[in-house]
C-alpha positions in Angstrom: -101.6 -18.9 22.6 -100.2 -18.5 26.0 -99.2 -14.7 25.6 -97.5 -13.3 29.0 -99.8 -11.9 31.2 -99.4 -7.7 31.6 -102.4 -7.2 33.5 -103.9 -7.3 37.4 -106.0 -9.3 36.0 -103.7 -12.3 34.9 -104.5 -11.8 31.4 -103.7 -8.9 28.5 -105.3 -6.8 25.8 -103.2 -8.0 22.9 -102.7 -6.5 19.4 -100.7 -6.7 16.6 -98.2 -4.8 14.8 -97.2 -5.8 11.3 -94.6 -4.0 9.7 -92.6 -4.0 6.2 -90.6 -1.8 4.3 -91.6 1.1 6.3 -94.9 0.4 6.1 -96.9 -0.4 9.6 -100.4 -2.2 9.8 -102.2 -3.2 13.5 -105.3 -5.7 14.3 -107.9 -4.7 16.6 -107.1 -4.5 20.4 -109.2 -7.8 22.1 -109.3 -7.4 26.0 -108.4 -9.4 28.6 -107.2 -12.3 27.1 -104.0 -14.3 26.8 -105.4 -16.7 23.7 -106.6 -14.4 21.1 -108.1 -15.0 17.8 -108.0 -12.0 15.1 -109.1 -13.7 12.0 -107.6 -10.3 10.2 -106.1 -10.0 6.4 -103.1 -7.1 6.9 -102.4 -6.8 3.1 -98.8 -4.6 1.7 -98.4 -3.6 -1.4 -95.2 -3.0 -2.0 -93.2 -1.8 -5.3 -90.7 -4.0 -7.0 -88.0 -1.6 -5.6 -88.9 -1.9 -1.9 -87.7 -5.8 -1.7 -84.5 -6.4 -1.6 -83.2 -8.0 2.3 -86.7 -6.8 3.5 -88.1 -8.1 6.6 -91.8 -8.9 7.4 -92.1 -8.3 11.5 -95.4 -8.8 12.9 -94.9 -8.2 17.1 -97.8 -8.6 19.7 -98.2 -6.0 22.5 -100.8 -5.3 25.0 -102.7 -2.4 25.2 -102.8 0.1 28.1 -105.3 2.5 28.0 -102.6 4.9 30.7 -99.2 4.7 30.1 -97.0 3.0 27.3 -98.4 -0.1 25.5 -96.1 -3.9 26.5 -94.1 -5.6 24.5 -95.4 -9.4 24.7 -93.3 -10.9 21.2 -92.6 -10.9 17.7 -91.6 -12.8 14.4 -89.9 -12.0 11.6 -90.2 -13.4 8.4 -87.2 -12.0 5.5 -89.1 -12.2 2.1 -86.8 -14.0 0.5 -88.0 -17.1 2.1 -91.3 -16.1 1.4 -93.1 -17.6 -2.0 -96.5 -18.0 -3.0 -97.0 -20.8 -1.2 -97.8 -19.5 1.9 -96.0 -20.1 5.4 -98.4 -21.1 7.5 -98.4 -22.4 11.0 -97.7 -22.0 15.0 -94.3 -19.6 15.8 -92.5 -19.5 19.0 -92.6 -15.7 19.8 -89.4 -14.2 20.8 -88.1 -11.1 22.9 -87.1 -7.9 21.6 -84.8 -8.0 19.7 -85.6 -11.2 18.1 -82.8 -13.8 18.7 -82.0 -17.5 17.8 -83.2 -18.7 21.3 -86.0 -20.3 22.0 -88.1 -18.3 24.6 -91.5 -19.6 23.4 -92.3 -21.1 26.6 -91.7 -17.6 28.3 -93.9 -15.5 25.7 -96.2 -18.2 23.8 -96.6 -18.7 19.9 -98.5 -17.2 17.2 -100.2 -18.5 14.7 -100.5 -16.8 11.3 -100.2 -17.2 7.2 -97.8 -15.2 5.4 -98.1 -14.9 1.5 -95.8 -12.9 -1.1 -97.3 -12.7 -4.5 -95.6 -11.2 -7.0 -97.9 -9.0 -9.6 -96.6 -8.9 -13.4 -98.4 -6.1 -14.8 -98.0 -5.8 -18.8 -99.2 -3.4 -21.3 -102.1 -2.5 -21.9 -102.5 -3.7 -25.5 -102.2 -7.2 -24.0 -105.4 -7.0 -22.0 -107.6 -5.7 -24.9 -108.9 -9.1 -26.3 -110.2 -10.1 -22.4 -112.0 -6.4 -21.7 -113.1 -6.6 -25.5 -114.4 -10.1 -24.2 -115.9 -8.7 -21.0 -117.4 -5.5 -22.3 -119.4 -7.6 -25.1 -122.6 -8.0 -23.8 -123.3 -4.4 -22.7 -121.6 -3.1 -25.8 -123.3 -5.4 -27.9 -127.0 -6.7 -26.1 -128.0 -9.0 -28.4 -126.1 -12.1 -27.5 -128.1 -14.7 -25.2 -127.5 -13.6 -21.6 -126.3 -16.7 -20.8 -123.3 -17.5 -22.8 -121.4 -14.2 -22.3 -118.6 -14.0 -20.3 -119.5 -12.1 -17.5 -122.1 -14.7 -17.0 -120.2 -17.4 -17.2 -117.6 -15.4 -15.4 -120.5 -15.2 -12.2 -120.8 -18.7 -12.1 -117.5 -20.4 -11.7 -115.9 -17.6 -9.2 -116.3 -18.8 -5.4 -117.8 -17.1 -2.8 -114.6 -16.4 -1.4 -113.8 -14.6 -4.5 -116.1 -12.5 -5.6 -115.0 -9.5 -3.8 -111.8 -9.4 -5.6 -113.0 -10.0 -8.7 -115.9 -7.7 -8.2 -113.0 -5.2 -7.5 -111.3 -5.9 -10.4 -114.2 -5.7 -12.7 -115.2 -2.3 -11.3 -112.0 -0.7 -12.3 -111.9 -2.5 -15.6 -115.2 -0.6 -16.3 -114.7 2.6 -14.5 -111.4 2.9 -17.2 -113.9 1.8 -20.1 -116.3 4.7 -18.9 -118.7 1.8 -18.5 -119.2 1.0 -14.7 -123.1 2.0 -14.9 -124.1 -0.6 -17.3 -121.9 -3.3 -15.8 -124.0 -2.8 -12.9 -127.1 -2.5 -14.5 -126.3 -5.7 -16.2 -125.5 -7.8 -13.0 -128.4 -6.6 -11.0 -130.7 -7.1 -13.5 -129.5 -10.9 -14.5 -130.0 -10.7 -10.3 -133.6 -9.3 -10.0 -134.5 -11.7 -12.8 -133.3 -14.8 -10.2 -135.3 -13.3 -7.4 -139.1 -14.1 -6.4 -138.9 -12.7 -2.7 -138.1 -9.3 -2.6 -137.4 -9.6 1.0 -134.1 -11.1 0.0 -133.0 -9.0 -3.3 -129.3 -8.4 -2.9 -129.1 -9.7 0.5 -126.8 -12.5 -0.2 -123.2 -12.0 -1.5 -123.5 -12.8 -5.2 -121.1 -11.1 -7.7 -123.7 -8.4 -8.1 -123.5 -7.2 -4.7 -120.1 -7.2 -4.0 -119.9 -5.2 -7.6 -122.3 -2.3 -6.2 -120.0 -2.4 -3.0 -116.7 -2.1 -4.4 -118.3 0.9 -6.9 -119.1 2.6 -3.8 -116.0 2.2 -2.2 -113.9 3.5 -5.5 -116.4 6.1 -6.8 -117.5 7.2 -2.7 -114.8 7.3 -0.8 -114.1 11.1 -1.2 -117.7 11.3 -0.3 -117.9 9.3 2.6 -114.9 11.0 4.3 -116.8 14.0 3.8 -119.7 12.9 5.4 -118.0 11.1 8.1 -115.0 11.8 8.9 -116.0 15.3 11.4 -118.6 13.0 13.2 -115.9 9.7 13.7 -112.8 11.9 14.6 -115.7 13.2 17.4 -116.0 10.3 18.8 -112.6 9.2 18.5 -111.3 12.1 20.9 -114.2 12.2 23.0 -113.6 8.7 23.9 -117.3 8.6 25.8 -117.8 5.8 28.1 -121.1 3.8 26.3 -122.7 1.0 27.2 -126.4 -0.3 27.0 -125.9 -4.3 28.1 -125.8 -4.6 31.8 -124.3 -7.7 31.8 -121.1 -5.2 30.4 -121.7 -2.3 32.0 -118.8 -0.9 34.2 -119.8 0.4 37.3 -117.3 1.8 39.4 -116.6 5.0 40.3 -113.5 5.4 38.5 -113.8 2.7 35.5 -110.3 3.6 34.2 -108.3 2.8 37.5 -110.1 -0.4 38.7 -113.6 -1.5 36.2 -116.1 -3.7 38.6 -118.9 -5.2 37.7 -122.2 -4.9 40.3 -124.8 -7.9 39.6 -127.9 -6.6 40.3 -131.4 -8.8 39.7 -133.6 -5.7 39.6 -131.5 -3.3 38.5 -129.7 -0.5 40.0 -129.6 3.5 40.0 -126.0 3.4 38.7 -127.4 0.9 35.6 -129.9 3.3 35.1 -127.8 6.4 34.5 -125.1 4.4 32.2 -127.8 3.7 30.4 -129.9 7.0 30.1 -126.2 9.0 29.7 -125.2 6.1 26.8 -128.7 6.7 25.4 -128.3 10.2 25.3 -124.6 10.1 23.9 -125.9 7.5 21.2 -128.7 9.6 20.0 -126.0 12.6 19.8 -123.3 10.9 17.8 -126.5 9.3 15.4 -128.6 12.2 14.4 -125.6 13.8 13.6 -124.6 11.3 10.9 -127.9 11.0 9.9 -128.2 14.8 9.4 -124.8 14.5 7.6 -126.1 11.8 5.2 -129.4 13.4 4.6 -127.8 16.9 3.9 -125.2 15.9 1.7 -127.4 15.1 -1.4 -126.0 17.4 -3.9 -122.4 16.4 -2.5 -122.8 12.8 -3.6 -121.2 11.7 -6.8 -123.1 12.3 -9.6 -121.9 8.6 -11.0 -123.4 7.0 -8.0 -126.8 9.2 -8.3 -127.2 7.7 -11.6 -126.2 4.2 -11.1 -129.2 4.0 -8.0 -131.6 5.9 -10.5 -131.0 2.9 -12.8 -131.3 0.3 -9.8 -134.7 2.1 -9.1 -135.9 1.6 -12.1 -134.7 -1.5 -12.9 -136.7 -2.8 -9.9 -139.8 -0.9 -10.2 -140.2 -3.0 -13.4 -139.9 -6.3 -11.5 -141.4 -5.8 -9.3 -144.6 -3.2 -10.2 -146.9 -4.2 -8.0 -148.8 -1.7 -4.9 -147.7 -4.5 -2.3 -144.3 -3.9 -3.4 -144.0 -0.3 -3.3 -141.4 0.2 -0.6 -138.7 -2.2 -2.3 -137.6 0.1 -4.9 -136.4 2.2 -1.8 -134.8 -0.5 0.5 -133.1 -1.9 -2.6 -131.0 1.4 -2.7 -130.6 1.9 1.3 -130.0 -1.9 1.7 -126.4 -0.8 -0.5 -126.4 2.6 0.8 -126.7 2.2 4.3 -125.9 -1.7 5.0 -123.1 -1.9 2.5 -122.2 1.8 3.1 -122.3 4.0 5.5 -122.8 1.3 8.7 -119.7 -0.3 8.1 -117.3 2.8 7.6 -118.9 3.5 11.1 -118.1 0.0 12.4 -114.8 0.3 11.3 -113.4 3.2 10.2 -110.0 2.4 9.5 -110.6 -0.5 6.4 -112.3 2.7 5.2 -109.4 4.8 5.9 -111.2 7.2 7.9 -108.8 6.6 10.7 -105.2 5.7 10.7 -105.7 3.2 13.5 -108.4 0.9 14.3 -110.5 2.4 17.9 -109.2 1.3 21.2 -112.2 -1.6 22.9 -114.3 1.4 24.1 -114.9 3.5 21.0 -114.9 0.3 19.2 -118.0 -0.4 21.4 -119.5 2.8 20.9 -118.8 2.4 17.0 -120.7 -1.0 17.3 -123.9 0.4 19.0 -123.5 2.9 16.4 -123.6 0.5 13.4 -126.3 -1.3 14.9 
């Protein structure tokens, strides 16, 4: 809140920069703007070594899309009076270098959580009762599908959860050679709960987030493959894209000085933004399609089979003529939806990218995703 203004405008494009133990993670850029709100998880995993007199900084500059980026504050946070509970609340940003003076009225505060947890792994003969316990009811069918663990397990896990522990139970199973029929088992305790088929796999239920997080660990090789050529395209090309008028910038030189013309019928200069964004859409989107649908044989054979199951699976719940198309939009709902359109959207959680896109590509990865 209150951030120093860098801009003509009276306002700035702020980001931030979080860095520890040599390791450096940035938020998205948000324009024009001197109260921002990022509602980002930065997460660091660091190795027991790395510690020591380390020092969490996290420092907020604006974005200049010519010239060097400003400095507008930072915080620093030493680990060592960092615990599990986490430190939470509004901090008085200070210049750089940081110093004991308070110069939060000159440069505003920041509000953020900052959490250390501390990891004890142990050997692995210590975890073999729980996956023993886990791997049960696939190993061993005949118990009732209630009263297994990873049913009971689905139950009392909060929403917020269940992406972590659907991560956790992927890689559990991908080490017992036994991913498939984990998944098989959740999404057919799933299908089983469903009478709409409108709405199968649509909400974020344990078996979701569990075909999500497969794709993610057994994909990702694939997906940068498919991707990657077509993103870092659009990343250089940095194409000026834009099919709301009510955002369209119209001036002749957008970069020096963006206006806005209001116009109730529309004007020529609308028109071409939006034919040239049109045609600069449909560009960057059969190409990705043509990269998804061409890489068939590329995709790994693990996920082929796992969506073979997941066909069939849903072809017997649902066998009827009416319902023909679901046994295809229950794979593309993951596939695409869960997929492919986000690593689009942003490419850097998928680590297609190093950084996340400056406000314009991220506008043309958002029309993109859409």
């Amino acid at each position: 809140r209150d951030l120093a203004p860098r801009d003509l405008s009276g306002t700035s494009d702020p980001f931030a920069r979080v860095s520890c133990c040599g390791h450096t993670l940035e938020t998205a850029v948000i324009k024009k703007t001197r109260f921002p709100h990022w509602d980002e998880v930065l997460e660091f995993e660091l190795a027991e070594g790395e510690l020591g007199e380390a020092v969490l900084s996290v420092e907020l500059w604006d974005w200049d899309i010519v010239g060097k980026n400003d400095f507008l504050g930072r915080v620093e946070f030493p680990l060592d009076t960092i615990s599990s509970d986490p430190t939470k609340g509004w901090f008085q940003l200070l210049p750089f270098p940081s110093t004991a003076v308070d110069h939060g009225a000159q440069l505003g505060a920041l509000r953020l959580t900052v959490r250390l947890v501390e990891d004890r792994v142990l050997p692995p003969s210590y975890y073999q009762p729980f996956i023993q316990l886990l791997t049960e009811p696939i190993l061993c069918p005949g118990q009732p599908p209630a009263s297994t663990a990873l049913a009971v397990l689905e139950e009392v896990i909060a929403g917020e959860n269940r992406q972590d522990v659907a991560t956790k139970l992927v890689k559990i199973f991908l080490g017992q050679g036994l991913a498939v029929p984990l998944l098989d088992y959740l999404t057919t305790r799933e299908l089983a709960r469903t009478t709409d088929p409108n709405t199968l796999f649509r909400s974020n239920s344990l078996a979701s987030k569990s075909v999500e997080q497969f794709m993610k660990v057994v994909g990702l090789p694939y997906l940068h493959e498919v991707l990657k050529p077509v993103v870092n395209r659009i990343f250089e090309e940095k194409k000026y894209v834009e099919l709301d008028p009510g955002k369209m910038e119209l001036s002749r030189n957008r970069q020096q000085c963006p206006l806005r013309r209001i116009s109730f019928k529309g004007s020529l200069s609308e028109a071409r933004v939006r034919e040239s964004s049109l045609e600069l859409l449909k560009g960057y989107l059969g190409a990705i399609v043509d990269a998804i649908v061409g890489s068939v044989e590329k995709c790994p054979l693990l996920m082929r089979v796992a969506f073979k199951q997941l066909r069939r699976r849903v072809e017997e719940r649902f066998p009827s003529a009416q319902h023909e198309e679901v046994r295809y939009f229950s794979i593309s709902g993951f596939l695409f939806l869960r997929f492919f359109a986000p690593a689009v959207l942003t490419p850097k959680l998928f680590s297609l990218r190093e950084q996340h896109a400056d406000p314009r590509t991220g506008r043309t990865l958002l029309l993109l995703a859409k």
